[in-house]
Structure formats: structure tokens, C-alpha cells
Residue, then its C-alpha position, 0 to 999 in steps of 0.5 A: x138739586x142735590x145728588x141724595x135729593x135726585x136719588x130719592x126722587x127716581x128710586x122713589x118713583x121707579x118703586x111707586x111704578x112697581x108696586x102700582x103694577x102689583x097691585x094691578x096685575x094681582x093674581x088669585x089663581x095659580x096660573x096667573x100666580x106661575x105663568x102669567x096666564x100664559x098670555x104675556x105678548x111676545x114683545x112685552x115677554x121679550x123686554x122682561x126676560x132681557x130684564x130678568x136675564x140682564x142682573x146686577x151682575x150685567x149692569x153693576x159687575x160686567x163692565x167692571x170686570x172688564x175695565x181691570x181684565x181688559x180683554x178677558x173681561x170679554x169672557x162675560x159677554x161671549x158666555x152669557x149672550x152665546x148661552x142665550x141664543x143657545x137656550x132660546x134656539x135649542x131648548x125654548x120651544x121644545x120645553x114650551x110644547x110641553x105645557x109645564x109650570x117650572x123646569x122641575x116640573x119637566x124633569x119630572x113628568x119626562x123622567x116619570x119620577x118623583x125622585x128625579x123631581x125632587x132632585x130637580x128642585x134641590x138643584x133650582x133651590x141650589x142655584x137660585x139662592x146662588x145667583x139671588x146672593x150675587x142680587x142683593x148684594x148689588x142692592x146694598x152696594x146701591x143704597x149705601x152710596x146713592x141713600x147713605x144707609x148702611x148696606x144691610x138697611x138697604x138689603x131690607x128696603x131691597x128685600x121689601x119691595x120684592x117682597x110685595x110685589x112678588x106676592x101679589x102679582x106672582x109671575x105676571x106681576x113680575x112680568x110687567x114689573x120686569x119690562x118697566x124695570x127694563x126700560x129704567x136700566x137700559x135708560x140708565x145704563x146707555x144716558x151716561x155711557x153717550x154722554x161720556x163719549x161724546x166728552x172724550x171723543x165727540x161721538x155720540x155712539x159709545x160703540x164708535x167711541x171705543x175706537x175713536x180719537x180722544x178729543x183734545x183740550x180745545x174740543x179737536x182731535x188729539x190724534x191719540x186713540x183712545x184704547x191707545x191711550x189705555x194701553x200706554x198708560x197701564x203698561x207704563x203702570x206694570x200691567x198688561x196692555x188693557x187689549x192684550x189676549x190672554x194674560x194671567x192667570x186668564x190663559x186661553x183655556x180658561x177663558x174658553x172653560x169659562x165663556x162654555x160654562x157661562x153658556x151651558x149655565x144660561x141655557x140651563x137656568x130655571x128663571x130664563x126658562x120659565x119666561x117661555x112658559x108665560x107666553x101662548x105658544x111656540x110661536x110666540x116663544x120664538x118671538x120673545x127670544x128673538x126679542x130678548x137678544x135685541x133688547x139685551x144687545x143694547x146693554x151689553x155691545x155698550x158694556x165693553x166702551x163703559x169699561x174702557x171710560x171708567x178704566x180711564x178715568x179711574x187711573x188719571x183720578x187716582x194715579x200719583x194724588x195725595x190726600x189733598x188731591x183725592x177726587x170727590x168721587x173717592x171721598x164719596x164711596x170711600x164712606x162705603x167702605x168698598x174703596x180705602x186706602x191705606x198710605x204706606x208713609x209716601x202721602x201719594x197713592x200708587x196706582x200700579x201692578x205690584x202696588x195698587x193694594x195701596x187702594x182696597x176692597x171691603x169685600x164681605x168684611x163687616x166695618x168693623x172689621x174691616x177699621x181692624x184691618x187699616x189699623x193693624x196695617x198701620x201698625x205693621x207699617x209702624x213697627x216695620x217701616x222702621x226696617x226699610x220693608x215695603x207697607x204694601x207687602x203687608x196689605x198682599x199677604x192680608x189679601x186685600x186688593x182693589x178697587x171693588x169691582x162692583x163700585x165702577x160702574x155706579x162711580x162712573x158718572x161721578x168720576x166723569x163729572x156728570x150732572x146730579x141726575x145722571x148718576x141717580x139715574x144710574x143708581x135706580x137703574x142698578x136697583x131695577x137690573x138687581x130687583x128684577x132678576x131677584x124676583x125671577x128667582x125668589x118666584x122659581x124658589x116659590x114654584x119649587x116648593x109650593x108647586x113641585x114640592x107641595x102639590x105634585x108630591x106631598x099633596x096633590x088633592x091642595x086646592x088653588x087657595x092652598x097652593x097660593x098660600x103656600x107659594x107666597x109663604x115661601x117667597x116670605x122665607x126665601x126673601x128673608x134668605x135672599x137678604x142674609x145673602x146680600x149682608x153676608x155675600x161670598x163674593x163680588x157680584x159677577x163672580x157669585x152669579x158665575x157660580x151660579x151659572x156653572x151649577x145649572x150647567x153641570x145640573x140641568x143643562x144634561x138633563x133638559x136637552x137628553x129629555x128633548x132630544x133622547x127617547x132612551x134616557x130613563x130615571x136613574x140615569x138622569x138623577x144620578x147624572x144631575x147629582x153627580x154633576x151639580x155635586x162635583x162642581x159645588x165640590x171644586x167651587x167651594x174647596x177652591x174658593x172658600x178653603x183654599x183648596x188647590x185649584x186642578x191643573x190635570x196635567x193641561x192648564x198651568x194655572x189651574x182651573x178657574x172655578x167658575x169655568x167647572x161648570x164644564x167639567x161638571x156638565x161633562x161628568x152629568x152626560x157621561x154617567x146619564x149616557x153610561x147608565x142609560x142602556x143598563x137601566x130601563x127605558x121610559x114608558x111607551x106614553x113618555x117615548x111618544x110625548x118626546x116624539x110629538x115635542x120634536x114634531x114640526x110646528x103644526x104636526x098632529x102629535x104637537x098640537x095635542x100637546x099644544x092643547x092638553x090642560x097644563x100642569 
């Protein structure tokens, strides 16, 4: 069976699988519609925040950036799996005790205010659509290669199945969606990184590949090592050794910013933590992080050994080939326009530091755009070659520079050479990674607006129909803005979903763990604290990426700091002004003092059962 024919037959499987769980775990009441009826076993709420939690940043982006960082590719993993156990150890339980429907719904009720609700829900709308953008533009990146459809057609068929199944079911629709989707991604993601093992090193386990012998030609060991091997052959291409620490403009610092802002994001994300809501209990809240942190091990402990194959067999395929020579690989993905090469007059690509911008990126341009851009390098190169001037400075000063970070681990199995169902296999996964995260989000969109919005402020007498209605109106328009997002995406796929985690660092990371842990903190505080700090972290992130504002050194970090490691910054300013504010400004009420008394109570204390018991929200 052909490539096309296996994508059509797992997509359209895996797409029948969710909409038949849709439709069987439909929901008519708002309970069922925000939590799932609390009532999801721990195992099962486990497999779905994994899958929630792992997006297409993990499964499409993640491993390709480490494959072109190297070592600081690792910043990713170290970020998002330390701010997991951070949320689940230090947040999780305490904000299951209180029985709430969404993260806004806390900040609300705790701070006593409608303001600092209200605030909450612009920092969930300001995040989500954030981290939603990075989703769907995995979506399309998907099908435009595995369907052959255009990137936006493959935004809408995306944007569609969500859609449906979000509507319907809500959160416990999502749920059970999220532990199928699961199993589809992490099947997809572990089938071809062993069966690339086991052909360059013999091991079945690509965690032991990583650092075993490469075979040789004959099926023995060679005696090279296959990071060894790695580091030879970029450093023989100008770059860093792929193992070397700390390279670049990725020096200590910022790789110690970004992995603090990446966990203090994750513990801060209103779609994670919403997950511990759709559990009984404490207990079983414990339960589902402990479960969680398995089931995304087995992705993200293989990440690093799928970036070092795909490295390898992008440099060998590519290197030194002309156009007779290109892989079919490259043909294929070539069509997407998210890998190109523009020859420079030699006939051979140049894979190398200071060259490699002979094979560029798409990024967001549009294919007009982007045949525009081939063709006023080859005019340059027309009217300037004649001059001894090197092409490839032209493609530099155009800013363009590749491959596609998002293409690598979907190219993987094709550049290895693996069977048709391998790598459709690969591209359902991808969907499922990017789908299930989508949903978690467009449902705490929903939650924001038709619960925290709707009903606790403009209309608390809405009857449950009312509220349902409301709530799956606005998953319709926020898939619509989701879709927008995934045709005109303002980055790569981790870079965006890194944004996001830096403004829920710097906006409810402060707020979720003064309110658990601080009787003292009052409502002005914490609202300005939140505005301040996802204001002054939007401010660094847009000025430096979209208009070329100067990133800040401070006197301390000579390459400036990364936007994506803010977040930290931004969580500090969010403390300092709450705490500062804090003893010039009223304290909470007696009631709150006690609810934050019983939240911090052992499990089984009095005080904590009656919150355990008290009606929801």
C-alpha cells in the first residue's frame, strides 16, 4: 500500500475512534460538560493529562530541537518534566481540595473578587490561544506532507474534529479522547525511533542506542560510537560538537532562565491543572500525577536518542548532493514548502555552519511568498555573482535559515527508510499529540467565558442548558481563532508553546501558590501582581521577537535574554509587587483565612474533609 493510502487508513481510523468517544461519553450538564464528573480513575486521568500535557511541541517540535541545539536542546525536557512534578507535588492536591471548576474559578473565590477573576480569565484567554497557536500549526504541518493538502485545508479538517468532539462530550469527552490519543502518539512515537536503533546500533532500546556502537556494513560493530560519530562529523562541518554544553547564544544562563521559566509555566497552565479537578479526590489526584510522569517518560527519555538519528541522517542525506542526488525524502517535503534549497551556482548543497542557509525554512510565509523570495535570490545571485560575491550571504541578510525544526521528526522514518506504515503511523500520532492538547485548551477557553465569565459574573441565576449552550458557542468561536492561528502561526511549533509557558509563569504561577500557601495575600495585590507580570513578559516577548526590539543583557547575560526564558523574570516582578502590596493593603476575610487553613490541613483533618464535601462550584 502506498504512503497516502496507510495515512488515509490510520488517520481515518484514529478520527472514527474519537468521534465514536464523543459521541458515547456526550454530556448534558455542566459537571460532565467542565470535570468530567469528577469521576475519571486515576490511571485513565493519568494517560490523558500525559497526553494533554505531551503536544506537538513534545512529539513534533521537541526532538527537533535538540537534534540542531545538541546539548541545549536538552533545556526542553529538564523545563517541562521538572514544572510537572512541580505542579503535581506542590499545587495539584491543594487546589483539588477546593472543588473548583477552572484555575480562574480559584483566583476568584480566594482573592474574593470579581476583578482578580476577571483578570485570571484574560491571563487563561492570553495563554491558551498562545500555546493553541503552536497546535494547530503542527495540524497543518501534518497533513500538508502525509494528505497532500494545502496547510490551511489541513487547519480546517483539524480545526473540525476538535470541534465536534469538544462540544459534545466536554471535559469527559476530552478525557477519554486524551488516553486514546495517547496510546496512538506514544505508539507512534516509540515504533520507529526502535526500529532505527536497532539498524545503526543493534539495540532494540533507543535509550541504550544513543550510546552504543554503530553497526557496520556487514551487521558487526564498527568500534565508532554513535555520538562520537555525531560530534565528528558537525565539527568537520564548522559547527559545535552536538554534545557540547553551552554553546551560542544558548550560554548557561539562559538555558538555566529557560528550563525555570518552562517549569514555573507548566505548574502554572490552567489546562494541566484542570485535569486534577476531573478526579474524586485528593487521593486519586496524587494518583494521576504519579501516573502522568510514567506515561510522558516514555516519550521524552526516547526524545533525546530520536534527535541524535534524525541529526544523522539528515547530514549524510543531504551533505555534499546535487540535485541528481536529493533523497526522496527531500523531494517529498520539499512540496510543503518548509524545506527548499536555492543553489547558490555550485550544483551541490552545503550543509554547514555559516552555509547551511543553502536549505531554508518556510516559516509563516505563505507560497507566494515564499516562490517571491527563490526568486529574488536568484536574481540577486544573477546580477551579483558576476561580482565574486558569495549567494548565500544573501539568503542570511533575507533571514531565512533551516531546515524547519517541525519537519524532523515527522521526516525521520522516511530519511531511515522505513516501511509506508511506519511513517503514517508517525503522522497519526503527530495529529493525536497536537489534537489532544488543542481540545484541553479550546475547553478551558470555553470554561473562561461561559462559566467564570457568564455565569459567576454577569449571570448567576443561567440555568444548566444556558450555560451549555454558552460554553459550546464559544469552543465554535475559539476553534475558529485556534484555525487562524494554525495558518498564520508566529513561530515554530515549541518556540510558540515556550511563549506560552513563559506568560503562565509570570501570571498564575505567583498567585496559585500565594493563595495556597499565604493567608495574607489580598485582592489588590494579587491582581496587580498578575497584571504586572503577564504585562511585562508580553512586552519583552513581542518587542523582541516580532519588532526587533534588543533583547536585554542587564549588565549579566552577554547574549542577551532569551525571550522564552522572561518567564522568569516576569514571575519575579508578579511576587515582588503582590508581596510588597500585601501589608499596605487589606487582608482576606476571616471565611477565606480558614478555607486556606483547611486546604493546607493533612488529608483526613476535619477542616479538609468539609471542604472535600462542600457542593462544587
Amino acid at each position: 500500500m502506498t504512503l497516502q493510502g496507510w495515512t488515509f487508513l490510520f488517520v481515518g481510523l484514529t478520527f472514527g475512534l474519537y468521534l465514536a468517544i464523543a459521541w458515547w461519553s456526550r454530556v448534558r450538564d455542566t459537571g460532565g460538560f467542565y470535570v468530567a464528573g469528577r469521576g475519571v480513575p486515576a490511571a485513565a486521568n493519568g494517560m490523558a493529562t500525559a497526553s494533554d500535557w505531551m503536544s506537538a511541541a513534545s512529539f513534533i517540535s521537541m526532538a527537533g530541537l535538540i537534534a540542531t541545539m545538541g546539548y541545549a536542546g536538552g533545556v526542553y525536557l529538564m523545563g517541562w518534566t521538572g514544572g510537572y512534578v512541580l505542579l503535581a507535588l506542590l499545587l495539584a492536591p491543594a487546589l483539588r481540595k477546593f472543588g473548583h471548576f477552572t484555575v480562574p474559578d480559584f483566583v476568584g473565590d480566594r482573592y474574593e473578587s470579581n476583578l482578580a477573576r476577571l483578570v485570571a480569565v484574560v491571563c487563561a484567554l492570553f495563554v491558551s490561544f498562545t500555546y493553541v497557536a503552536g497546535q494547530m500549526r503542527g495540524v497543518g504541518v501534518v497533513f500538508s506532507r502525509f494528505l497532500e493538502v494545502d496547510i490551511d485545508v489541513g487547519v480546517g479538517i483539524g480545526v473540525a474534529i476538535v470541534f465536534v468532539y469538544a462540544t459534545l462530550g466536554g471535559m469527559k469527552g476530552i478525557t477519554w479522547t486524551q488516553v486514546a490519543q495517547y496510546w496512538v502518539l506514544i505508539t507512534a512515537f516509540l515504533i520507529p525511533a526502535i526500529a532505527i536503533s536497532i539498524r545503526l546500533t543493534g539495540e532494540p532500546l533507543p535509550q541504550l542506542g544513543l550510546g552504543a556502537e554503530l553497526l557496520a556494513a556487514d551487521g558487526t560493530a564498527s568500534g565508532v560510537f554513535l555520538l562520537d560519530k555525531l560530534d565528528s562529523i558537525t565539527q568537520e562541518l564548522g559547527f559545535s560538537r552536538y554534545t557540547e554544553a553551552f554553546t551560542g547564544p544558548w550560554d548557561r544562563t539562559n538555558v538555566l532562565l529557560v528550563a525555570l521559566a518552562l517549569m514555573l509555566g507548566t505548574a502554572g497552565l490552567p489546562h494541566v491543572i484542570v485535569r486534577f479537578y476531573t478526579v474524586k479526590n485528593v487521593k486519586a489526584a496524587r494518583w494521576s500525577g504519579f501516573w502522568a510522569i510514567l506515561f510522558i517518560a516514555l516519550l521524552y527519555l526516547t526524545a533525546p536518542a530520536t534527535a541524535a538519528f534524525a541529526r544523522t541522517f539528515m547530514i549524510e542525506s543531504l551533505n555534499g548532493r546535487t540535485a541528481e542526488q536529493l533523497p526522496s525524502w527531500y523531494e517529498n517535503w520539499s512540496k510543503t514548502g518548509l524545506i527548499a534549497w536555492v543553489d547558490d551556482g555550485d550544483g551541490v548543497i552545503r550543509y554547514s555552519a555559516g552555509e547551511d542557509n543553502e536549505i531554508f525554512r518556510m516559516g509563516t510565509m505563505n507560497p507566494a511568498e515564499f516562490a517571491e523570495r527563490i526568486a529574488s535570490h536568484q536574481r540577486w545571485i544573477d546580477t551579483r555573482g558576476a561580482e565574486g560575491v558569495d549567494a548565500r550571504i544573501g539568503l542570511r541578510d533575507q533571514g531565512l535559515s533551516g531546515p524547519d525544526r517541525d519537519i524532523i521528526v515527522l521526516a525521520t522514518p522516511e530519511m531511515a527508510e522505513l516501511a509506508n506504515w511506519i511513517v503514517a503511523l508517525v503522522a497519526a500520532g503527530g495529529l493525536a499529540a497536537a489534537l489532544s492538547t488543542a481540545s484541553g485548551l479550546l475547553l478551558v477557553v470555553s470554561s473562561s467565558v461561559a462559566h467564570d465569565l457568564y455565569y459567576r459574573v454577569l449571570k448567576p441565576e443561567a440555568t444548566e442548558a444556558q450555560r451549555l449552550r454558552i460554553g459550546r458557542g464559544t469552543i465554535g468561536v475559539a476553534v475558529v481563532v485556534a484555525g487562524l492561528f494554525g495558518i498564520y502561526p508566529p513561530g515554530y511549533v515549541s518556540q510558540v508553546v515556550a511563549f506560552a509557558f513563559g506568560l503562565a509563569a509570570s501570571s498564575f504561577f505567583p498567585v496559585l501558590v500565594l493563595g495556597i500557601f499565604s493567608k495574607r495575600v489580598g485582592t489588590l495585590p494579587a491582581v496587580c501582581g498578575m497584571v504586572a507580570g503577564l504585562g511585562f513578559t508580553a512586552f519583552y516577548i513581542v518587542g523582541t521577537v516580532f519588532f526587533g526590539m534588543e533583547r536585554w543583557t542587564f549588565g549579566l547575560f552577554p547574549n542577551g535574554i532569551n525571550p522564552q526564558g522572561i518567564g522568569v523574570f516576569g514571575a519575579a516582578l508578579n511576587f515582588a509587587i503582590t508581596l510588597g502590596l500585601t501589608p499596605l493593603c487589606r487582608p482576606p476575610s476571616e471565611s477565606v483565612r480558614r478555607l486556606v487553613d483547611a486546604v493546607r490541613e493533612p488529608e483526613g483533618a476535619g477542616a479538609a474533609v468539609a471542604i472535600e464535601t462542600a457542593p462544587d462550584h
